[in-house]
C-alpha positions as a Markdown table, in Angstrom:
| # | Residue | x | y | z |
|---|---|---|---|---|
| 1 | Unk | 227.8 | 216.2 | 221.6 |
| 2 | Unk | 226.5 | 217.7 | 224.4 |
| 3 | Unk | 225.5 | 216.1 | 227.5 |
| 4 | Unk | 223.4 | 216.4 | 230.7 |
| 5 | Unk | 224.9 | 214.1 | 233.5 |
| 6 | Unk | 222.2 | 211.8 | 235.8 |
| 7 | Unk | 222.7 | 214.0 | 238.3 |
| 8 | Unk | 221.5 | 216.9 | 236.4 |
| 9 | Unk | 218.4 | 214.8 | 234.8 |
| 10 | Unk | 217.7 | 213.7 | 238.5 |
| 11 | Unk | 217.3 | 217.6 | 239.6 |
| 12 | Unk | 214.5 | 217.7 | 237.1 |
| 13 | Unk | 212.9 | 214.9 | 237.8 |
| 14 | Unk | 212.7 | 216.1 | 241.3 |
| 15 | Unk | 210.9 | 219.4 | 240.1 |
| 16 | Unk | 208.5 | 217.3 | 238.2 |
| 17 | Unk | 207.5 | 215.5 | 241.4 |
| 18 | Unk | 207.5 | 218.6 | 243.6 |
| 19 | Unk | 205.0 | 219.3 | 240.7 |
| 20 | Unk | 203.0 | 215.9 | 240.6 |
| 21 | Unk | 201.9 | 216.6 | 243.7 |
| 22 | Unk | 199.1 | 219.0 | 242.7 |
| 23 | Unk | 198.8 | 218.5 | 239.0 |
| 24 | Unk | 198.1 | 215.6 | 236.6 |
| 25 | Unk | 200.5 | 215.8 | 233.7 |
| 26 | Unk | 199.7 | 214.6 | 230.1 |
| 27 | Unk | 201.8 | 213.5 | 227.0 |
| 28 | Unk | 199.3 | 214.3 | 224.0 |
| 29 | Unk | 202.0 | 212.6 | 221.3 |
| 30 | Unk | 202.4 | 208.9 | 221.9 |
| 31 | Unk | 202.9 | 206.3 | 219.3 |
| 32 | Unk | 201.5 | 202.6 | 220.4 |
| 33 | Unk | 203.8 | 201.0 | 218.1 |
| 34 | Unk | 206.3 | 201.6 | 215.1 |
| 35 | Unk | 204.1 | 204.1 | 212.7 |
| 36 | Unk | 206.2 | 205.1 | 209.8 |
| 37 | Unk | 206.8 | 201.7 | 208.6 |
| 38 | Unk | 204.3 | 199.4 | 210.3 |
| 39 | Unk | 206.1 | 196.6 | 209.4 |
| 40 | Unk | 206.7 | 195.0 | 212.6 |
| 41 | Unk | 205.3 | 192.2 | 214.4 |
| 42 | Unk | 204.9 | 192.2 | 218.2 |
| 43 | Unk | 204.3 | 188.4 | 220.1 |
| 44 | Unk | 203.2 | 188.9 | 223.7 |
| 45 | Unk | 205.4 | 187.8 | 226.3 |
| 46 | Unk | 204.3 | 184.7 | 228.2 |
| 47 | Unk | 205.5 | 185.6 | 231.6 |
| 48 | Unk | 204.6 | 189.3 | 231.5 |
| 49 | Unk | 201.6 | 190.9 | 231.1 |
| 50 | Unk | 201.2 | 194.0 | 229.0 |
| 51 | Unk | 204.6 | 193.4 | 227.1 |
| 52 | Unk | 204.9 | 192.5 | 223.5 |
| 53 | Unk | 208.5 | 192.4 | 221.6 |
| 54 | Unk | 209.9 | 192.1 | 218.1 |
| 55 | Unk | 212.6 | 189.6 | 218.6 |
| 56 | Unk | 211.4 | 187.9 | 222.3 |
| 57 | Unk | 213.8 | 189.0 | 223.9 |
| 58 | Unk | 213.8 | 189.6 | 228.0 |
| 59 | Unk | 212.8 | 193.3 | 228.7 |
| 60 | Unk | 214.3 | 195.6 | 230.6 |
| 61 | Unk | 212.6 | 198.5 | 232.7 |
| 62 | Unk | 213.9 | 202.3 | 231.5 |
| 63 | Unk | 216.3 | 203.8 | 234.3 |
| 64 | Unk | 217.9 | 207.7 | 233.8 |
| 65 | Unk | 221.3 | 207.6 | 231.8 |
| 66 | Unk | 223.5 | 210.1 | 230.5 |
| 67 | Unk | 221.2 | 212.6 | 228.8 |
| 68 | Unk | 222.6 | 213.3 | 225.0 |
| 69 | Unk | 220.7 | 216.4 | 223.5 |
| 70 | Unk | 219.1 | 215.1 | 220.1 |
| 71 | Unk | 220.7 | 216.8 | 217.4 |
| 72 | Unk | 219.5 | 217.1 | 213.8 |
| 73 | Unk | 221.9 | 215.2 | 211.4 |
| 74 | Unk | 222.6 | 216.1 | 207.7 |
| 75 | Unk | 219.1 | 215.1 | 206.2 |
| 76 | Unk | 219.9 | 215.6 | 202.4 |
| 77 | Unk | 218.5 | 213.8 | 199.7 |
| 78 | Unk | 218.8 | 210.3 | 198.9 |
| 79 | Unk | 217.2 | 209.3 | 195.9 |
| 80 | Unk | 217.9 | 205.4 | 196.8 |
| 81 | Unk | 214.2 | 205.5 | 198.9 |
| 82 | Unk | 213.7 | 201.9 | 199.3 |
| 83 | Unk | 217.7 | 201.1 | 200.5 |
| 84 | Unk | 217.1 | 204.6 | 203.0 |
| 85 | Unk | 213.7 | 202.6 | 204.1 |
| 86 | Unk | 215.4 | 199.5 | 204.9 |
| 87 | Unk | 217.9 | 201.1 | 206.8 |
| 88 | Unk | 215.7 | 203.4 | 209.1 |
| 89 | Unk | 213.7 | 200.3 | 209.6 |
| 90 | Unk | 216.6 | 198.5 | 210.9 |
| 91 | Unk | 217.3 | 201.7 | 213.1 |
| 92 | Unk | 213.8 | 201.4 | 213.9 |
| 93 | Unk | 213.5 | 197.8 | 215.3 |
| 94 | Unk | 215.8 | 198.5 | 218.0 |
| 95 | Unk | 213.5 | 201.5 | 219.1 |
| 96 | Unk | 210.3 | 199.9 | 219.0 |
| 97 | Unk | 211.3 | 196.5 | 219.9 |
| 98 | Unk | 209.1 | 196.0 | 222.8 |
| 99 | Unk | 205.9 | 197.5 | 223.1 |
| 100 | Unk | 202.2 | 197.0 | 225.4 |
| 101 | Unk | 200.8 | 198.4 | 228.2 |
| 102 | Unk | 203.8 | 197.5 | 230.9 |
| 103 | Unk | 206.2 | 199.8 | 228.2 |
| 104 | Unk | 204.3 | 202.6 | 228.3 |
| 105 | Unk | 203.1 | 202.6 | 231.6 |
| 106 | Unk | 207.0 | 201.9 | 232.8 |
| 107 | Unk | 208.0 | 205.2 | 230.6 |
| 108 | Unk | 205.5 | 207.0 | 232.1 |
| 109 | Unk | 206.5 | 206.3 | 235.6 |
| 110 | Unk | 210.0 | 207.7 | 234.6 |
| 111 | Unk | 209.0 | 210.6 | 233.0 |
| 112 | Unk | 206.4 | 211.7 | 235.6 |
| 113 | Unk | 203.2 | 211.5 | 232.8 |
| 114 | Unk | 199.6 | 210.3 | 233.9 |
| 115 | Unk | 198.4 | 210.0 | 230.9 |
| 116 | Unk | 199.1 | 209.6 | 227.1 |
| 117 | Unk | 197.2 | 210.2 | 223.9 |
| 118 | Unk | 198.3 | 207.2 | 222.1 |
| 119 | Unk | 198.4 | 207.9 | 218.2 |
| 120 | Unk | 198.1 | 205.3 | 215.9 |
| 121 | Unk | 198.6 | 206.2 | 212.1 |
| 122 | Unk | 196.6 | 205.0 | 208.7 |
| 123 | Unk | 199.7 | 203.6 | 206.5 |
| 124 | Unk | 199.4 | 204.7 | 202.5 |
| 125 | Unk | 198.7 | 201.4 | 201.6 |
| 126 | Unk | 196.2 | 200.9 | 204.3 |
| 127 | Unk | 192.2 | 200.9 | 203.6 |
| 128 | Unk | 189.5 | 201.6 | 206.0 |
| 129 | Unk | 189.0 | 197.7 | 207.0 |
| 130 | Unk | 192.9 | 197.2 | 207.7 |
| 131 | Unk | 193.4 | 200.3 | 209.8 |
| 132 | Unk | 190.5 | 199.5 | 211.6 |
| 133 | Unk | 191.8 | 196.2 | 212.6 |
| 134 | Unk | 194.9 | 198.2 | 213.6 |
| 135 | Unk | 193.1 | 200.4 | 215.8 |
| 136 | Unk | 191.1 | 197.2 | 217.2 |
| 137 | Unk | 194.8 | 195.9 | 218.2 |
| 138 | Unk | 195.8 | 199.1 | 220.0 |
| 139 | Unk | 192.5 | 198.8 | 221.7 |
| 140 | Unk | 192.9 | 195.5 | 223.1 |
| 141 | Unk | 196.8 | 196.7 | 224.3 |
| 142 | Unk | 196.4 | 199.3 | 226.0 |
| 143 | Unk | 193.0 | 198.7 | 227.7 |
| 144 | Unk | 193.5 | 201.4 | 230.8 |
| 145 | Unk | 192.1 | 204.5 | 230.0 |
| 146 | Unk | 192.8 | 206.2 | 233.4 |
| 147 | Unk | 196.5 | 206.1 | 231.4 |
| 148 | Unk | 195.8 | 205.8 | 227.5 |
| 149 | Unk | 193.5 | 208.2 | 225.6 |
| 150 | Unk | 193.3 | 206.8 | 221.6 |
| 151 | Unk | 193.1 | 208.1 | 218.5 |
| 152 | Unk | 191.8 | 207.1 | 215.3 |
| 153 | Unk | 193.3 | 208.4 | 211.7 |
| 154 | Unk | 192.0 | 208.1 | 208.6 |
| 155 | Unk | 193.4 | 206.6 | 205.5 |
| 156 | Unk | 194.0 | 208.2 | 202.4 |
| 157 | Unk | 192.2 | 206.6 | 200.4 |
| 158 | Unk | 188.7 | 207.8 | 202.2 |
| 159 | Unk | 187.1 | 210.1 | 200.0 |
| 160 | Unk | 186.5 | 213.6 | 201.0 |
| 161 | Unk | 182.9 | 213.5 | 200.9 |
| 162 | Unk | 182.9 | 210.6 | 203.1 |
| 163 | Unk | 185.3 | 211.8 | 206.2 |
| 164 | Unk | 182.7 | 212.8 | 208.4 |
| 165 | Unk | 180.6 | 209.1 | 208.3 |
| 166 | Unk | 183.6 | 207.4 | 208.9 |
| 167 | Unk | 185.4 | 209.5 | 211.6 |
| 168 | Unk | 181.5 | 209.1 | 213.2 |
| 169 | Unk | 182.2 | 205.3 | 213.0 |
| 170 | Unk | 185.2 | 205.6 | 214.9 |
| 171 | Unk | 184.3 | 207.1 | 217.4 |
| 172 | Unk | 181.2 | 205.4 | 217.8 |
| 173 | Unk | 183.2 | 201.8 | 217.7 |
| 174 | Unk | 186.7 | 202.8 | 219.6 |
| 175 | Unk | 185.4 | 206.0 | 221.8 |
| 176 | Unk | 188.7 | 207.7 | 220.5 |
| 177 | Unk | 189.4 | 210.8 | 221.6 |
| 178 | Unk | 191.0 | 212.3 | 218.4 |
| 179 | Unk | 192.2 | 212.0 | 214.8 |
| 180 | Unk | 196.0 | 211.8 | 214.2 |
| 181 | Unk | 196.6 | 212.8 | 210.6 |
| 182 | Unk | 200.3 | 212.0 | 209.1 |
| 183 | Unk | 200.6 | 213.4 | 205.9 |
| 184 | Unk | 203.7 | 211.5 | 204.9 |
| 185 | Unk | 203.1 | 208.3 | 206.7 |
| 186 | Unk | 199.1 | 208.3 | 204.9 |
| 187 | Unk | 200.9 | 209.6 | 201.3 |
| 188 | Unk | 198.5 | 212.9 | 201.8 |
| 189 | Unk | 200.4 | 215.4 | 199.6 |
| 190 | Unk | 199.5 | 218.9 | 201.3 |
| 191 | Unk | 200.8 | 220.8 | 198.0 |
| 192 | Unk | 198.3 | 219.3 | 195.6 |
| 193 | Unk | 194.9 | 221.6 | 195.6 |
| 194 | Unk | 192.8 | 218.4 | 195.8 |
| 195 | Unk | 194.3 | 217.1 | 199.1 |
| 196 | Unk | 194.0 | 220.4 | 200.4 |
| 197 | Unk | 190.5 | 220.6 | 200.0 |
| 198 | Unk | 190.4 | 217.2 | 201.5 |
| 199 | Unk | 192.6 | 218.5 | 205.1 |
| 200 | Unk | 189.7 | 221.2 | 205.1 |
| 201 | Unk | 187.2 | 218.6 | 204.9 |
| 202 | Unk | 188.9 | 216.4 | 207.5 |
| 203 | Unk | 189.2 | 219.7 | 210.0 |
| 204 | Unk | 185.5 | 220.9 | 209.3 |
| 205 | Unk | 184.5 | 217.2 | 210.2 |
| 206 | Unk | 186.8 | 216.5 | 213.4 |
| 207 | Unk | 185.1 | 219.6 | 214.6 |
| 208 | Unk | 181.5 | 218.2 | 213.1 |
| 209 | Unk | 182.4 | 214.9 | 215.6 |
| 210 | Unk | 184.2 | 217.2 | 218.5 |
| 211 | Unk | 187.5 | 216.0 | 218.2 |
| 212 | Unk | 190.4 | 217.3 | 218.3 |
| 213 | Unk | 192.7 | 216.9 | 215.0 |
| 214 | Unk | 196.7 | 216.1 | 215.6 |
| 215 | Unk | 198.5 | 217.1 | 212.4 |
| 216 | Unk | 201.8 | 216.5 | 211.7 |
| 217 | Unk | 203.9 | 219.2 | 209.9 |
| 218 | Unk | 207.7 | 219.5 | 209.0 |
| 219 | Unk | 209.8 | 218.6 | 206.0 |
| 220 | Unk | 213.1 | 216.7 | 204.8 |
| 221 | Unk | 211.6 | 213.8 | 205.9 |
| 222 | Unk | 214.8 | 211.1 | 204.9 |
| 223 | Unk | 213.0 | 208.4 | 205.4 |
| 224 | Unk | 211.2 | 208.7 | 201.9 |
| 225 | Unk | 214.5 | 210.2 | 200.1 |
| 226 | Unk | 213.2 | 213.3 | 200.3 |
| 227 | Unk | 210.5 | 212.1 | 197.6 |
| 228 | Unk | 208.1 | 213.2 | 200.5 |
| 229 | Unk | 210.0 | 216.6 | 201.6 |
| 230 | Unk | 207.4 | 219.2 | 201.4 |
| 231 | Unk | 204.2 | 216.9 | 201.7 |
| 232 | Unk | 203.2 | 218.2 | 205.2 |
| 233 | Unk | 205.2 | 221.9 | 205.2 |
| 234 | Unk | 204.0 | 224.4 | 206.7 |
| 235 | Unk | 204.0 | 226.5 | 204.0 |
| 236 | Unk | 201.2 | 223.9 | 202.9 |
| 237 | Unk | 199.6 | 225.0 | 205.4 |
| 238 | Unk | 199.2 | 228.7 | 205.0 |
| 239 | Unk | 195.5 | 228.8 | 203.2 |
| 240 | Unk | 193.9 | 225.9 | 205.0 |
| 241 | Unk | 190.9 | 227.1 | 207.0 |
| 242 | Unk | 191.3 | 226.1 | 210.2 |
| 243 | Unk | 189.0 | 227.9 | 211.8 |
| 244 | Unk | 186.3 | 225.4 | 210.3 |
| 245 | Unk | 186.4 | 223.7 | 213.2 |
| 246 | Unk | 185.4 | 225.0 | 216.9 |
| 247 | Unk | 187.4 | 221.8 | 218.3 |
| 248 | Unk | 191.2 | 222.3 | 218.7 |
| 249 | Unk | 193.7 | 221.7 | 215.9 |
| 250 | Unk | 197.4 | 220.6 | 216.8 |
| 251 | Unk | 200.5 | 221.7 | 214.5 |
| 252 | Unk | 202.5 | 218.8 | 215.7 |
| 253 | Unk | 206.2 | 219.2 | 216.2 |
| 254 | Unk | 205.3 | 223.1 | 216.0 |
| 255 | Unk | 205.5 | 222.8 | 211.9 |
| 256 | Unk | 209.0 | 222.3 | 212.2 |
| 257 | Unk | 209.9 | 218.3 | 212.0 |
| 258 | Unk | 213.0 | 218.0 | 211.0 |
| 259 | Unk | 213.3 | 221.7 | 209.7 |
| 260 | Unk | 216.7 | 223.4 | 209.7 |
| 261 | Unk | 217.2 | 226.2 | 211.9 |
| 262 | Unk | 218.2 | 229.3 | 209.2 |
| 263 | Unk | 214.1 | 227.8 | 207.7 |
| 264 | Unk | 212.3 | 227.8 | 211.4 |
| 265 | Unk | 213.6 | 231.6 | 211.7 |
| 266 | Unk | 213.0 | 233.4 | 208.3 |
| 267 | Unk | 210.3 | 231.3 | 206.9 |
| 268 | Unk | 208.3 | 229.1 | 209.6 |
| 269 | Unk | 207.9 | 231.0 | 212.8 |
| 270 | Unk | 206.7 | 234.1 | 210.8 |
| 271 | Unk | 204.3 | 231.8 | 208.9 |
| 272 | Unk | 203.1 | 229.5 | 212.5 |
| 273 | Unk | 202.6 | 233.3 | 214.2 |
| 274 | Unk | 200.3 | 234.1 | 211.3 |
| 275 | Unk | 198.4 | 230.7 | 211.8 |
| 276 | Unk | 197.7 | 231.2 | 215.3 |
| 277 | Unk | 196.7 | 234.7 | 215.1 |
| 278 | Unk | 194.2 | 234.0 | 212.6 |
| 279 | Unk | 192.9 | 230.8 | 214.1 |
| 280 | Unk | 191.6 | 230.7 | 217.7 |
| 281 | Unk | 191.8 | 226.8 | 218.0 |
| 282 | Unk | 195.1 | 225.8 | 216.5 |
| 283 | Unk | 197.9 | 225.0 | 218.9 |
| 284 | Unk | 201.0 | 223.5 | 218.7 |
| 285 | Unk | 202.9 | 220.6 | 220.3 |
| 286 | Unk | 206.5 | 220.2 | 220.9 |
| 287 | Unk | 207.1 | 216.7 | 220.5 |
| 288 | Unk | 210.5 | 215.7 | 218.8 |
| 289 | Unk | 212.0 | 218.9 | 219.1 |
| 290 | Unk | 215.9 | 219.1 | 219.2 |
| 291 | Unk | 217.0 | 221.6 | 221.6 |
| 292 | Unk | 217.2 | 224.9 | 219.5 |
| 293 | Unk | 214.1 | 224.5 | 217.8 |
| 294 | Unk | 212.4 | 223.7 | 221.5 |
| 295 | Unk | 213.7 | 226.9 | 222.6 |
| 296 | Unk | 212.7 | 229.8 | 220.0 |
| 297 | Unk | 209.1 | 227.8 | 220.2 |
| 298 | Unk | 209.3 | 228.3 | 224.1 |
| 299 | Unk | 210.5 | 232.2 | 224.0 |
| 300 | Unk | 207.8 | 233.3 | 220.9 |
| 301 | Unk | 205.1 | 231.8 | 221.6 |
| 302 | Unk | 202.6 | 231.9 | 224.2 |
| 303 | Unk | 202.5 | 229.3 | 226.5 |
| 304 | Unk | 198.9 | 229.1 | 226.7 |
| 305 | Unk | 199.6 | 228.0 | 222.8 |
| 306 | Unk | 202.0 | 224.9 | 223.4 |
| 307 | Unk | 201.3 | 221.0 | 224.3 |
| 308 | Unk | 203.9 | 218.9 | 225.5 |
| 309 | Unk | 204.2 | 215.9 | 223.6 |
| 310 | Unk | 207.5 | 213.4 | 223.5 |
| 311 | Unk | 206.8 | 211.5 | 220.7 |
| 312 | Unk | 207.9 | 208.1 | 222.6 |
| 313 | Unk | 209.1 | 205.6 | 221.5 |
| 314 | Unk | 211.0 | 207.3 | 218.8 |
| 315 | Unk | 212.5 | 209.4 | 221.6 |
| 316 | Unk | 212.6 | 208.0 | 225.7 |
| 317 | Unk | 209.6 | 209.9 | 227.3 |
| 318 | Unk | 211.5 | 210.9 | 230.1 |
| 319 | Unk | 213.9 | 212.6 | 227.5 |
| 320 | Unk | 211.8 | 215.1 | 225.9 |
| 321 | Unk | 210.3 | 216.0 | 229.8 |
| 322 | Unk | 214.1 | 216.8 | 230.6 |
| 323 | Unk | 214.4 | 218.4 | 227.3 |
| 324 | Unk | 211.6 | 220.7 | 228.1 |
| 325 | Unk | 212.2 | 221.4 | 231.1 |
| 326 | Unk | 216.1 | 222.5 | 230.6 |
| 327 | Unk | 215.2 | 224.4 | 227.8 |
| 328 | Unk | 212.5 | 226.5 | 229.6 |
| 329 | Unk | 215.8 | 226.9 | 232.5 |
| 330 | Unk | 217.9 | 228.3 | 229.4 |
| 331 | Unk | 215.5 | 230.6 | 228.4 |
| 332 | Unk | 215.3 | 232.0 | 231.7 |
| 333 | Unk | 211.3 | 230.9 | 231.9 |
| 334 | Unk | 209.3 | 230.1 | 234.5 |
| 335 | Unk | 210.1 | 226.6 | 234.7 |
| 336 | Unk | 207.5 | 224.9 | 236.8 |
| 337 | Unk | 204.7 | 227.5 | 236.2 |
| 338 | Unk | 205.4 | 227.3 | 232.2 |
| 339 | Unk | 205.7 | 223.3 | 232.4 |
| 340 | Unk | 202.4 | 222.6 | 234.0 |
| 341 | Unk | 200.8 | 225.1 | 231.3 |
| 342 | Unk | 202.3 | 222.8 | 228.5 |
| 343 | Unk | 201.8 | 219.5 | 230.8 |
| 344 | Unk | 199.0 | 219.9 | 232.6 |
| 345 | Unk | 196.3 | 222.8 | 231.9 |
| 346 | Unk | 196.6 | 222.8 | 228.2 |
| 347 | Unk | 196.2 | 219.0 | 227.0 |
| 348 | Unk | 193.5 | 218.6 | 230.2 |
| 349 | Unk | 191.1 | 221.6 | 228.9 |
| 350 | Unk | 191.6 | 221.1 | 225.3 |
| 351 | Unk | 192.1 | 217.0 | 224.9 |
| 352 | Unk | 191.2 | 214.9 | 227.7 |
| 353 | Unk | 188.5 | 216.0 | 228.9 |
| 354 | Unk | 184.9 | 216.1 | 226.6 |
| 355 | Unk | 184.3 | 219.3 | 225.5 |
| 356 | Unk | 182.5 | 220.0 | 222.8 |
| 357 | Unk | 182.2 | 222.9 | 220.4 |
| 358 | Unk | 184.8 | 224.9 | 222.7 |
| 359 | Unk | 184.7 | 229.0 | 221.8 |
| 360 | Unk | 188.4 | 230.2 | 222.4 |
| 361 | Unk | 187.5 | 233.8 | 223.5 |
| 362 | Unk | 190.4 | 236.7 | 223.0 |
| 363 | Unk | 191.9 | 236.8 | 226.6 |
| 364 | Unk | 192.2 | 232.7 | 226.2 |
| 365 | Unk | 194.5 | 233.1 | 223.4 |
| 366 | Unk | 196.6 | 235.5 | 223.7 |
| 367 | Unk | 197.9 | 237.0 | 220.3 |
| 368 | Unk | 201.3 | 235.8 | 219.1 |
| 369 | Unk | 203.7 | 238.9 | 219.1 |
């Protein structure tokens, strides 16, 4: 396993804030709570504001430890699902045991971020009324929006003619500031032609309402025993019309969650290069990356292409910030100039602030070699 000591993590930390001083950084994939299960309940802590928890148990702040690069284990395929569910959720609890405001905004402070978009996801089982109430929750939580953006998402169970009226009433009734779509988590199987039609529908109307669309792609998902392997790949991908929409779409984890390297080099990355050059407003974000992946993203494509995301809490925010920035060092990149592209310029001009309708002229996006 290698390892980055504290000293080390504390050298980039101290390029981040030699960078903070002239630009507001962003985190555009955030989850507010435990997404790919949901089935945790958070109490409020009576002494502390802005701090829920699983198990009430006292809460300590993050600090910098001994940086271990993520690494992507044997995935396989285990047919057992529901035994592999109850284990990751078990995993899971320890991750996403405390949650709020307080969490967030402590992570942030370690990780040098100003602001999040916070992406809460429709469950398959969920209906519009219960994500709603979700949504409402996340809401009331994380009630500074100087520091938390929100997104809806949209169940699967919304019909395709009616995505438009209800991503309308989202935005009318939470002001969110973009839809989060999770294939596997919603049960939105991106190789059937029907729910195909329906992603198009759901991109055409996102950029109908102005919003950005955060799409999560990837395979060898284990959490479903690979039941669920190739329901958001990026080779599902490949027809989808993106271009529908004049607002920005987001590959999430660059198309390649989870994806083994020998795939991201013969298959994906020709296949994302083809996206991007034929769609102006797709982008990708580099949020739960492990180290090799992060790097062939960083050296082939452009930068004016890639949003940071850390995917916190699944991974410490401050983490995937080191991550990035020690990869762009390894590459032999521009380290601050390339960082405040991902950080800073992108996610400002193309998520958090309102801008409608946005034309993406040629010398704004750069072809991808």
């Amino acid at each position: 396993m290698r390892t980055l000591p504290p000293e080390i993590c504390a050298s980039y930390l101290a390029i981040l804030a030699e960078i903070k001083q002239h630009h507001r950084l962003y985190d555009v994939h955030v989850h507010p709570y435990e997404v790919l299960f949901d089935r945790f309940t958070y109490l409020e802590s009576e002494s502390t504001p802005g701090i829920l928890s699983v198990d009430g148990k006292g809460y300590s702040t993050p600090s910098i430890y001994h940086f271990r690069f993520p690494e992507l284990g044997d995935l396989g395929n285990d047919h057992k699902s529901l035994r592999l569910q109850d284990i990751s959720a078990m995993l899971l609890k320890k991750v996403y045991s405390y949650v709020g405001a307080k969490v967030f905004s402590d992570q942030m402070d370690v990780g040098g971020i100003d602001k999040v978009l916070l992406l809460p996801v429709a469950s398959e089982l969920s209906n519009a009324a219960q994500f709603e109430n979700r949504l409402r929750w996340v809401t009331h939580h994380y009630p500074d929006r100087d520091r938390f953006a929100i997104a809806g998402s949209v169940p699967g169970s919304i019909p395709t003619e009616g995505l438009q009226n209800y991503i309308l009433n989202l935005q009318a009734t939470f002001n969110i500031r973009a839809i989060k779509c999770h294939p596997v988590v919603t049960g939105i199987d991106l190789s059937r032609p029907a729910r195909k039609q329906w992603l198009e529908e759901l991109v055409r109307s996102c950029g109908q309402c102005g919003l950005p669309l955060i799409l999560h792609s990837g395979r060898n998902n284990p959490y479903w025993g690979g039941r669920r392997t190739n329901c958001a790949a990026l080779e599902n991908l490949r027809n989808i019309n993106f271009s529908a929409s004049k607002a920005p779409v987001v590959i999430a984890h660059a198309g390649f969650h989870r994806c083994k390297m020998s795939d991201i080099l013969c298959e994906g990355m020709p296949l994302l290069k083809n996206l991007l050059n034929t769609h102006d407003n797709l982008f990708v974000d580099i949020s739960g990356l492990t180290f090799e992946p992060l790097k062939v993203v960083i050296e082939q494509l452009p930068t004016s292409r890639i949003l940071f995301g850390s995917d916190a809490l699944y991974e410490p925010q401050w983490e995937a910030v080191i991550l990035t920035l020690h990869a762009l060092k390894a590459k032999g990149r521009r380290i601050e100039q390339d960082f405040i592209q991902y950080a800073s310029v992108n996610p400002r001009s193309l998520i958090f602030e309102e801008k409608k309708h946005v034309k993406y002229s040629a010398d704004q996006v750069p072809s991808v070699p």
